[in-house]
C-alpha positions in Angstrom: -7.7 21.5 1.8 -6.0 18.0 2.6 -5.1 16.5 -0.5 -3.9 12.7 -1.1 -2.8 11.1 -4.5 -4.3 8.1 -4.1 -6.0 4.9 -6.2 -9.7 5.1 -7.1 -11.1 2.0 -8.2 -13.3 0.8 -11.4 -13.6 -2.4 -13.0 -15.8 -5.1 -12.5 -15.8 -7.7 -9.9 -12.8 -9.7 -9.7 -11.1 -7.6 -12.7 -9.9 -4.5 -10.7 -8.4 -1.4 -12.9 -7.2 1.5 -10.4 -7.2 5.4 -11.7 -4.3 7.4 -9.9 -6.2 10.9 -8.8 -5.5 13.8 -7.0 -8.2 14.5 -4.5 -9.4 16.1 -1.3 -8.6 13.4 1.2 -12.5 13.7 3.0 -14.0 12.3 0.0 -14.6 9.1 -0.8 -12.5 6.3 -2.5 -13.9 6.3 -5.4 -16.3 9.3 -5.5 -15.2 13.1 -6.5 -11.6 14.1 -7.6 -10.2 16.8 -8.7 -7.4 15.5 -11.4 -6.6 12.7 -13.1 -2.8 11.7 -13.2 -2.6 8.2 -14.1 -3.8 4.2 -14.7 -2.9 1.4 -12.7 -3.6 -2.4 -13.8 -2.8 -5.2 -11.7 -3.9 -7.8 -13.9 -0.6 -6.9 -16.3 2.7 -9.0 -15.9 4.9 -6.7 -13.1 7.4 -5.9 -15.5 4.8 -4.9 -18.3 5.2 -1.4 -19.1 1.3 -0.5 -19.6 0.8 -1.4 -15.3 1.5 1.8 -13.9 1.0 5.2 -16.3 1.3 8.4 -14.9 1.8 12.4 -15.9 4.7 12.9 -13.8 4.8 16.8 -14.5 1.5 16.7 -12.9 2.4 14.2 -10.3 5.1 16.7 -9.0 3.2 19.5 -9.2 0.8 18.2 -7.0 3.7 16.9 -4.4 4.7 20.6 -4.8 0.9 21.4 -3.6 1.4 19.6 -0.4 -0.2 16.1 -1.6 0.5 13.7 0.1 0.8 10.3 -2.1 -0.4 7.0 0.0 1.6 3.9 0.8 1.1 2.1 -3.2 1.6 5.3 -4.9 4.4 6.1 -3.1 5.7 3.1 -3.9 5.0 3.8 -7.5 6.8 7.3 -7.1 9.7 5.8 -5.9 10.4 2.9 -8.6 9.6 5.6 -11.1 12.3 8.2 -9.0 10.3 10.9 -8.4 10.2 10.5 -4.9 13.4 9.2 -2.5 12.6 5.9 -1.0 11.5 6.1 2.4 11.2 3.9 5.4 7.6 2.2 6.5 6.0 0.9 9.5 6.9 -2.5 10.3 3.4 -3.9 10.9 3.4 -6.7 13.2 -0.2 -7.9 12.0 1.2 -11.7 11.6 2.6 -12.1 15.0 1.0 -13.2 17.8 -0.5 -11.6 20.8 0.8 -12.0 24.2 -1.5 -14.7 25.0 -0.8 -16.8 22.5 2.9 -16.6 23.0 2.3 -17.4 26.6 0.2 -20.7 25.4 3.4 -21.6 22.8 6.1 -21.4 25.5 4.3 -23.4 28.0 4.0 -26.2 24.7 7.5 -25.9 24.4 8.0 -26.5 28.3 5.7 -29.7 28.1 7.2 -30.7 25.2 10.7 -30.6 26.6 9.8 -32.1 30.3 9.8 -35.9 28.4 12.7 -35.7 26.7 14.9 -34.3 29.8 13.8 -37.7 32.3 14.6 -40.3 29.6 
């Protein structure tokens, strides 16, 4: 069984409260799980102490299963130490596509013609 430590969601609209919970990685978000290891509330100041709660003892011993925590709960393991810091992806979402770049050189071509003949 594929398991994930992930973030299930509950609140209400606009006022999200995350549980930390150890699950089979084929269900859904929020639906069935089999443990729960912890509370996460963004709506609390970063440094507030009450954000991010978790039973590290079981935390680890679900690592030791062969979890495997996503990208925000990793994050939380590592500012908490449990898990070494590691490196991400890079994701080049914000930069532009080839054509686009292509359009924004030419610009800066036109742009520059002028001011070379005065």
């Amino acid at each position: 069984m594929a398991m994930k430590i992930r973030l299930a969601r509950g609140g209400s609209k606009k006022r999200p409260h995350y549980a930390i919970v150890a699950s089979d990685s084929r269900m859904p978000r929020d639906g069935r799980f089999i443990e729960k290891l912890g509370t996460y509330n963004p709506l609390l100041a970063k440094d507030s102490e009450d954000r991010v709660k978790m039973d590290i003892e079981r935390v680890q011993y679900w690592l030791g299963e062969g979890a495997q925590p996503t990208d925000r709960v990793a994050r939380f393991l590592e500012a908490a130490g449990v898990k070494e810091k590691s490196e991400r992806a890079n994701m080049k979402k914000a930069e532009p596509g080839k054509k686009a770049k292509a359009r924004a050189e030419e610009r800066a071509k036109k742009a520059a013609a002028p001011a070379d003949a005065e």
